[in-house]
C-alpha positions in Angstrom: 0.0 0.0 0.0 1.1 3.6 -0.6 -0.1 5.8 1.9 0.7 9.7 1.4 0.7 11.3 4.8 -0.2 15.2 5.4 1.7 16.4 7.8 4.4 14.5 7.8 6.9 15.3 10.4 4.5 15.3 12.8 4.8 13.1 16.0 1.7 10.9 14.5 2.4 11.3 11.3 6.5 10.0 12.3 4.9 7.3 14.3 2.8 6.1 11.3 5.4 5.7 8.8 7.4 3.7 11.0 4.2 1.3 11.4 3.7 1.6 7.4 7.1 0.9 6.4 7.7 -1.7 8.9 4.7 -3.6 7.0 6.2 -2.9 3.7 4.4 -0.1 2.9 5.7 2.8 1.2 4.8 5.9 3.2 5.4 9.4 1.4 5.2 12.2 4.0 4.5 16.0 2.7 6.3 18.6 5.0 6.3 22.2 5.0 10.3 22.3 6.1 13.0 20.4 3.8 15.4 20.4 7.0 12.4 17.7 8.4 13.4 15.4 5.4 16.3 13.4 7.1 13.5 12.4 10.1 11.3 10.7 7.6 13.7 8.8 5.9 14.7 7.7 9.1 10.9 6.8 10.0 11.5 4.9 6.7 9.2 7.4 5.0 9.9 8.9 1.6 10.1 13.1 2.2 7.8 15.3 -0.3 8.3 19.4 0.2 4.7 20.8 -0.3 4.0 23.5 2.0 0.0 22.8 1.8 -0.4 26.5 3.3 0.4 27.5 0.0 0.3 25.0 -2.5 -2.6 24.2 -5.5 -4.6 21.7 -6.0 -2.5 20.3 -9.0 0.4 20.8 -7.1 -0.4 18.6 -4.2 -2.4 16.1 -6.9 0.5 15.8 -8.7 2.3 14.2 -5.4 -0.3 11.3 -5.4 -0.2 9.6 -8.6 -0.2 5.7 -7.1 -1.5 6.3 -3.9 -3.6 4.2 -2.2 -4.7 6.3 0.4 -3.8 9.8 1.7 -4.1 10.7 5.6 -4.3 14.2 7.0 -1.8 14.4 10.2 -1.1 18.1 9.9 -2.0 20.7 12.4 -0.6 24.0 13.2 0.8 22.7 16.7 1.5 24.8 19.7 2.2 28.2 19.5 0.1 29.0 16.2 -2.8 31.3 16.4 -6.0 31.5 15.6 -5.4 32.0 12.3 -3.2 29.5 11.0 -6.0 26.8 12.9 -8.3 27.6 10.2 -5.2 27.7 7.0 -4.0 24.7 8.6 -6.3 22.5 10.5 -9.3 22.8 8.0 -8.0 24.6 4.7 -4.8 22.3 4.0 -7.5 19.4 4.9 -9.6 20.8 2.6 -6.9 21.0 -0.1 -5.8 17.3 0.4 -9.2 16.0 -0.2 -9.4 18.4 -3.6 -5.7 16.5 -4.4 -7.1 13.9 -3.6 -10.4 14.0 -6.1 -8.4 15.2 -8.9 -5.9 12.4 -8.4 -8.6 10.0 -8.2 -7.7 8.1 -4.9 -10.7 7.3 -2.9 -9.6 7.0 0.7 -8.9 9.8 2.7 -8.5 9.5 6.7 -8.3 12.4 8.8 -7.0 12.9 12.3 -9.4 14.9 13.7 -10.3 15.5 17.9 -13.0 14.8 20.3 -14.6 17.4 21.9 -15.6 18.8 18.3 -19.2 18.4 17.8 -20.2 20.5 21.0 -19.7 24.4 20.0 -16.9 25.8 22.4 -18.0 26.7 26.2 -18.2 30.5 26.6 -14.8 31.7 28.3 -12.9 28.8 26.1 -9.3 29.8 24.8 -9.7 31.6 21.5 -7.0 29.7 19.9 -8.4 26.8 21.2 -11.7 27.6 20.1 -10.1 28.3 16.9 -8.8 24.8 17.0 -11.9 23.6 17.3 -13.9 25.1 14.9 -11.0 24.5 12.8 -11.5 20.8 12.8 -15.0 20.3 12.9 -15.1 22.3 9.3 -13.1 20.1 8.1 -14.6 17.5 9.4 -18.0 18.6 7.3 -16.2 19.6 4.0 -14.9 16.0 3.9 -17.7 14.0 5.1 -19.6 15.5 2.4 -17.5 14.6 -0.7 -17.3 10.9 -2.3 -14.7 10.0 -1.0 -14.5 7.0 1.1 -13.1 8.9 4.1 -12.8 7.5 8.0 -12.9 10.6 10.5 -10.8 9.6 13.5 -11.2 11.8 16.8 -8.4 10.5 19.3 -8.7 11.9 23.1 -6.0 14.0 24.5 -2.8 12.7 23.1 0.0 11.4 25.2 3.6 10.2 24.7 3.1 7.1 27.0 4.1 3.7 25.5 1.6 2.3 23.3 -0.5 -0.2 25.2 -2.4 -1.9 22.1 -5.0 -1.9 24.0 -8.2 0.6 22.8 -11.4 1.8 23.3 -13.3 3.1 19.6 -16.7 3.8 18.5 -18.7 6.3 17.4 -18.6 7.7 21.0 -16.6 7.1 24.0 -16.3 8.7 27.1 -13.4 11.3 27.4 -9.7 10.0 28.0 -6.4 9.8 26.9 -4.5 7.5 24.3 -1.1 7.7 23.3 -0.3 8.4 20.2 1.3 4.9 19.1 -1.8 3.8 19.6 -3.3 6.6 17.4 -0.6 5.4 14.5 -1.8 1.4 14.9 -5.2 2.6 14.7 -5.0 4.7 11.2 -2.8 1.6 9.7 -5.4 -0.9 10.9 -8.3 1.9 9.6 -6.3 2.1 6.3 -6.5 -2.3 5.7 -10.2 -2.1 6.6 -12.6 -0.4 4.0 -15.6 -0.8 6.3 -14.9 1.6 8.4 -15.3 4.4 5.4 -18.2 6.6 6.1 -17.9 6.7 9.5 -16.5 8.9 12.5 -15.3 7.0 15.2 -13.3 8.5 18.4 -10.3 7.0 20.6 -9.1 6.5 23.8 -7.4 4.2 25.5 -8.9 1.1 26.8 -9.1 -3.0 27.1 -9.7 -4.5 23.6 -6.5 -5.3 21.3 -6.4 -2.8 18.3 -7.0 -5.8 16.0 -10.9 -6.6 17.8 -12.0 -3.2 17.8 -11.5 -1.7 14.2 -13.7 -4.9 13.3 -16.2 -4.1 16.4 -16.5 -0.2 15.7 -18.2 -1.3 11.9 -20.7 -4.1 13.5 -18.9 -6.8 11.8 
Protein backbone atom coordinates (compact mmCIF):
# COMPACT_ATOMS: atom_id res chain seq x y z
CA UNK A 1 0.00 0.00 0.00
CA UNK A 2 1.09 3.62 -0.58
CA UNK A 3 -0.14 5.77 1.90
CA UNK A 4 0.72 9.70 1.38
CA UNK A 5 0.71 11.29 4.81
CA UNK A 6 -0.22 15.18 5.41
CA UNK A 7 1.73 16.37 7.81
CA UNK A 8 4.39 14.53 7.78
CA UNK A 9 6.90 15.32 10.44
CA UNK A 10 4.48 15.34 12.81
CA UNK A 11 4.82 13.12 15.99
CA UNK A 12 1.73 10.85 14.51
CA UNK A 13 2.42 11.26 11.25
CA UNK A 14 6.53 10.00 12.33
CA UNK A 15 4.94 7.30 14.33
CA UNK A 16 2.83 6.11 11.33
CA UNK A 17 5.38 5.71 8.78
CA UNK A 18 7.37 3.75 10.95
CA UNK A 19 4.21 1.33 11.41
CA UNK A 20 3.67 1.64 7.44
CA UNK A 21 7.12 0.89 6.42
CA UNK A 22 7.70 -1.68 8.94
CA UNK A 23 4.69 -3.57 6.98
CA UNK A 24 6.18 -2.88 3.73
CA UNK A 25 4.39 -0.11 2.89
CA UNK A 26 5.66 2.77 1.25
CA UNK A 27 4.78 5.95 3.25
CA UNK A 28 5.40 9.36 1.42
CA UNK A 29 5.21 12.19 4.01
CA UNK A 30 4.54 16.01 2.68
CA UNK A 31 6.26 18.60 5.00
CA UNK A 32 6.35 22.17 4.99
CA UNK A 33 10.33 22.29 6.13
CA UNK A 34 12.96 20.45 3.80
CA UNK A 35 15.36 20.38 6.96
CA UNK A 36 12.37 17.68 8.44
CA UNK A 37 13.42 15.41 5.39
CA UNK A 38 16.25 13.39 7.15
CA UNK A 39 13.53 12.35 10.14
CA UNK A 40 11.26 10.72 7.58
CA UNK A 41 13.74 8.82 5.86
CA UNK A 42 14.67 7.71 9.06
CA UNK A 43 10.86 6.77 10.05
CA UNK A 44 11.46 4.93 6.74
CA UNK A 45 9.22 7.37 4.98
CA UNK A 46 9.88 8.91 1.59
CA UNK A 47 10.05 13.15 2.18
CA UNK A 48 7.83 15.35 -0.27
CA UNK A 49 8.33 19.38 0.21
CA UNK A 50 4.69 20.81 -0.27
CA UNK A 51 3.98 23.45 1.96
CA UNK A 52 -0.03 22.80 1.80
CA UNK A 53 -0.44 26.48 3.34
CA UNK A 54 0.38 27.55 -0.03
CA UNK A 55 0.29 25.00 -2.55
CA UNK A 56 -2.64 24.20 -5.50
CA UNK A 57 -4.64 21.66 -5.99
CA UNK A 58 -2.47 20.34 -8.98
CA UNK A 59 0.37 20.81 -7.06
CA UNK A 60 -0.42 18.65 -4.20
CA UNK A 61 -2.44 16.10 -6.90
CA UNK A 62 0.54 15.84 -8.67
CA UNK A 63 2.28 14.15 -5.45
CA UNK A 64 -0.29 11.26 -5.37
CA UNK A 65 -0.17 9.61 -8.63
CA UNK A 66 -0.20 5.72 -7.10
CA UNK A 67 -1.54 6.29 -3.88
CA UNK A 68 -3.62 4.17 -2.23
CA UNK A 69 -4.65 6.30 0.41
CA UNK A 70 -3.76 9.83 1.74
CA UNK A 71 -4.06 10.72 5.59
CA UNK A 72 -4.28 14.19 7.02
CA UNK A 73 -1.84 14.36 10.17
CA UNK A 74 -1.10 18.08 9.88
CA UNK A 75 -1.98 20.69 12.39
CA UNK A 76 -0.57 24.02 13.25
CA UNK A 77 0.83 22.67 16.68
CA UNK A 78 1.53 24.81 19.72
CA UNK A 79 2.20 28.21 19.50
CA UNK A 80 0.13 28.99 16.16
CA UNK A 81 -2.85 31.35 16.38
CA UNK A 82 -6.02 31.53 15.56
CA UNK A 83 -5.40 32.04 12.30
CA UNK A 84 -3.17 29.50 11.02
CA UNK A 85 -5.99 26.85 12.85
CA UNK A 86 -8.26 27.64 10.22
CA UNK A 87 -5.24 27.73 7.02
CA UNK A 88 -4.05 24.73 8.61
CA UNK A 89 -6.29 22.49 10.47
CA UNK A 90 -9.30 22.83 7.98
CA UNK A 91 -8.00 24.59 4.70
CA UNK A 92 -4.82 22.27 3.97
CA UNK A 93 -7.48 19.43 4.89
CA UNK A 94 -9.57 20.80 2.62
CA UNK A 95 -6.91 21.02 -0.08
CA UNK A 96 -5.76 17.27 0.43
CA UNK A 97 -9.22 15.95 -0.23
CA UNK A 98 -9.45 18.45 -3.58
CA UNK A 99 -5.74 16.53 -4.44
CA UNK A 100 -7.14 13.88 -3.58
CA UNK A 101 -10.44 14.00 -6.14
CA UNK A 102 -8.39 15.20 -8.95
CA UNK A 103 -5.88 12.44 -8.37
CA UNK A 104 -8.64 9.95 -8.23
CA UNK A 105 -7.71 8.08 -4.86
CA UNK A 106 -10.69 7.30 -2.92
CA UNK A 107 -9.56 6.96 0.70
CA UNK A 108 -8.91 9.76 2.72
CA UNK A 109 -8.54 9.53 6.68
CA UNK A 110 -8.31 12.43 8.82
CA UNK A 111 -7.04 12.87 12.28
CA UNK A 112 -9.44 14.94 13.68
CA UNK A 113 -10.33 15.51 17.88
CA UNK A 114 -13.01 14.75 20.29
CA UNK A 115 -14.58 17.39 21.91
CA UNK A 116 -15.62 18.83 18.32
CA UNK A 117 -19.19 18.42 17.77
CA UNK A 118 -20.20 20.54 20.96
CA UNK A 119 -19.72 24.40 20.03
CA UNK A 120 -16.89 25.78 22.37
CA UNK A 121 -17.96 26.72 26.22
CA UNK A 122 -18.22 30.52 26.56
CA UNK A 123 -14.83 31.72 28.28
CA UNK A 124 -12.89 28.77 26.08
CA UNK A 125 -9.34 29.75 24.75
CA UNK A 126 -9.70 31.56 21.48
CA UNK A 127 -7.04 29.73 19.86
CA UNK A 128 -8.36 26.81 21.20
CA UNK A 129 -11.69 27.60 20.14
CA UNK A 130 -10.14 28.27 16.92
CA UNK A 131 -8.81 24.76 17.00
CA UNK A 132 -11.89 23.59 17.25
CA UNK A 133 -13.90 25.08 14.87
CA UNK A 134 -11.01 24.48 12.80
CA UNK A 135 -11.51 20.77 12.83
CA UNK A 136 -15.02 20.25 12.91
CA UNK A 137 -15.14 22.28 9.28
CA UNK A 138 -13.05 20.06 8.14
CA UNK A 139 -14.63 17.54 9.38
CA UNK A 140 -18.05 18.56 7.34
CA UNK A 141 -16.16 19.62 4.02
CA UNK A 142 -14.86 16.03 3.90
CA UNK A 143 -17.67 13.97 5.06
CA UNK A 144 -19.58 15.53 2.44
CA UNK A 145 -17.52 14.56 -0.66
CA UNK A 146 -17.32 10.86 -2.32
CA UNK A 147 -14.65 10.03 -0.96
CA UNK A 148 -14.46 6.96 1.07
CA UNK A 149 -13.06 8.93 4.07
CA UNK A 150 -12.79 7.46 8.02
CA UNK A 151 -12.88 10.57 10.48
CA UNK A 152 -10.84 9.63 13.45
CA UNK A 153 -11.15 11.81 16.80
CA UNK A 154 -8.38 10.54 19.32
CA UNK A 155 -8.68 11.93 23.06
CA UNK A 156 -6.02 13.98 24.51
CA UNK A 157 -2.77 12.67 23.07
CA UNK A 158 0.00 11.42 25.21
CA UNK A 159 3.60 10.23 24.71
CA UNK A 160 3.06 7.09 27.00
CA UNK A 161 4.10 3.66 25.54
CA UNK A 162 1.59 2.30 23.31
CA UNK A 163 -0.55 -0.17 25.25
CA UNK A 164 -2.39 -1.92 22.08
CA UNK A 165 -5.03 -1.87 24.02
CA UNK A 166 -8.24 0.62 22.83
CA UNK A 167 -11.40 1.76 23.26
CA UNK A 168 -13.28 3.07 19.62
CA UNK A 169 -16.71 3.76 18.50
CA UNK A 170 -18.75 6.34 17.43
CA UNK A 171 -18.64 7.70 21.04
CA UNK A 172 -16.60 7.08 23.96
CA UNK A 173 -16.29 8.73 27.10
CA UNK A 174 -13.39 11.30 27.43
CA UNK A 175 -9.72 9.97 27.99
CA UNK A 176 -6.45 9.83 26.90
CA UNK A 177 -4.54 7.49 24.27
CA UNK A 178 -1.13 7.66 23.31
CA UNK A 179 -0.27 8.42 20.18
CA UNK A 180 1.29 4.94 19.06
CA UNK A 181 -1.82 3.77 19.59
CA UNK A 182 -3.25 6.56 17.39
CA UNK A 183 -0.64 5.44 14.46
CA UNK A 184 -1.85 1.44 14.85
CA UNK A 185 -5.24 2.55 14.66
CA UNK A 186 -5.05 4.67 11.20
CA UNK A 187 -2.77 1.61 9.70
CA UNK A 188 -5.37 -0.89 10.92
CA UNK A 189 -8.32 1.90 9.63
CA UNK A 190 -6.33 2.06 6.26
CA UNK A 191 -6.53 -2.28 5.67
CA UNK A 192 -10.25 -2.13 6.58
CA UNK A 193 -12.61 -0.35 4.03
CA UNK A 194 -15.64 -0.76 6.34
CA UNK A 195 -14.95 1.57 8.43
CA UNK A 196 -15.29 4.40 5.36
CA UNK A 197 -18.23 6.57 6.10
CA UNK A 198 -17.88 6.67 9.45
CA UNK A 199 -16.45 8.92 12.51
CA UNK A 200 -15.27 7.02 15.24
CA UNK A 201 -13.26 8.47 18.42
CA UNK A 202 -10.33 6.96 20.58
CA UNK A 203 -9.08 6.49 23.83
CA UNK A 204 -7.37 4.19 25.46
CA UNK A 205 -8.94 1.11 26.83
CA UNK A 206 -9.15 -2.97 27.14
CA UNK A 207 -9.75 -4.51 23.63
CA UNK A 208 -6.52 -5.32 21.30
CA UNK A 209 -6.43 -2.80 18.33
CA UNK A 210 -7.03 -5.79 16.00
CA UNK A 211 -10.89 -6.57 17.76
CA UNK A 212 -12.00 -3.21 17.83
CA UNK A 213 -11.47 -1.65 14.16
CA UNK A 214 -13.70 -4.89 13.32
CA UNK A 215 -16.22 -4.10 16.45
CA UNK A 216 -16.51 -0.24 15.73
CA UNK A 217 -18.22 -1.35 11.91
CA UNK A 218 -20.68 -4.11 13.52
CA UNK A 219 -18.95 -6.80 11.81
Amino acid sequence: MRVVIAGGHGKIARLLERELAGRGDTAVGLIRNPDHAAALTAAGAHPVVCDLEHATVDTVAGHLPGADAVVFAAGAGPGSGAARKDTVDRAAAVLLADAAQAAGVRRYLLVSSMGVEAPPAPGTDAVWAAYLRAKKAAEDDVTGRDLDWTVLRPGRLTDDAPTGRITLARHVPRGAVTRADVARVLVALLYAPDTAGRILELVDGDTPIGDAVPAATGR
